[in-house]
C-alpha positions, 0 to 999 in steps of 0.5 A, a space after each residue: 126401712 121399716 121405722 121410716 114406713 111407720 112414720 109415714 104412714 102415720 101421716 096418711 092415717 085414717 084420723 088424719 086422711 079426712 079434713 076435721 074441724 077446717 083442718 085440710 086432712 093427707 088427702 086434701 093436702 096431697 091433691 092441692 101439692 098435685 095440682 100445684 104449678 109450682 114444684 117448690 110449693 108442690 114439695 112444701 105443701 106436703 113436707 112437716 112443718 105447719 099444714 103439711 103431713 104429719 111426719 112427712 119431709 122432702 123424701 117422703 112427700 118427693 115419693 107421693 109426687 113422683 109416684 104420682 106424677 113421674 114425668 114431672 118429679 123424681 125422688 128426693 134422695 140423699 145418697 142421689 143429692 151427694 153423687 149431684 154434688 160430687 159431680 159439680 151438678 150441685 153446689 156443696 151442702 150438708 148430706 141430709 136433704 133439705 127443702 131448699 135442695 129442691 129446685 136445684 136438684 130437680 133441675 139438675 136431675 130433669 137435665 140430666 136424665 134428658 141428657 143421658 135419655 133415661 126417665 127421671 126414676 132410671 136417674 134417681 136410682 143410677 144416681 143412688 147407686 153412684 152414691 156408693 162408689 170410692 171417691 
């Protein structure tokens, strides 16, 4: 979506790549999410709020780290969170995606993909594509 890259490429803008006057930049703060053992502090350190990415949630900072790191992360997708939730692998929830979505979607996500033999990207988008069939 358009408006949605523009969005998030203010966040990675040249004024905002760089630290500047002891305020970690999108590099640092992409490097520290990366290197983080911890893959809610990995989702969290890049998404809005107070020493994230400007303009960055959970979508877009999950998309840095699963282009990133493929085999540890997938995307955090609204439509692949209601096809979870619709076959009981979630609990119930808002459609939009939340930080607090994170673990458990990650979870369900990596076992599933193990289940069924796919990367953790063949599942996201098979999960996206579930999101539109008739209940």
């Amino acid at each position: 979506m358009a408006h949605r890259k523009a969005l998030a490429l203010r966040g990675i803008s040249p004024e905002r790549w760089e630290d500047h006057d002891g305020v970690p930049g999108a590099a640092a703060i992409i490097r520290g999410a990366l290197a983080s053992s911890d893959d809610y502090q990995a989702l969290a350190a890049m998404a809005g709020g107070a020493g994230g990415i400007h303009r960055f949630g959970p979508a877009m900072s999950s998309v840095i780290l699963a282009a990133c790191q493929p085999h540890r992360f997938t995307v955090a997708d609204s439509r692949a969170l209601t096809t979870l939730r619709r076959l009981g692998l979630m609990s119930p929830g808002p459609a939009a995606f939340r930080l607090d979505d994170w673990l458990p979607y990650l979870s369900a996500c990596r076992t599933l993909a193990r289940t069924c033999g796919l990367s953790l990207r063949q599942l996201d988008r098979a999960l996206w594509v579930g999101a539109a069939d008739p209940l």
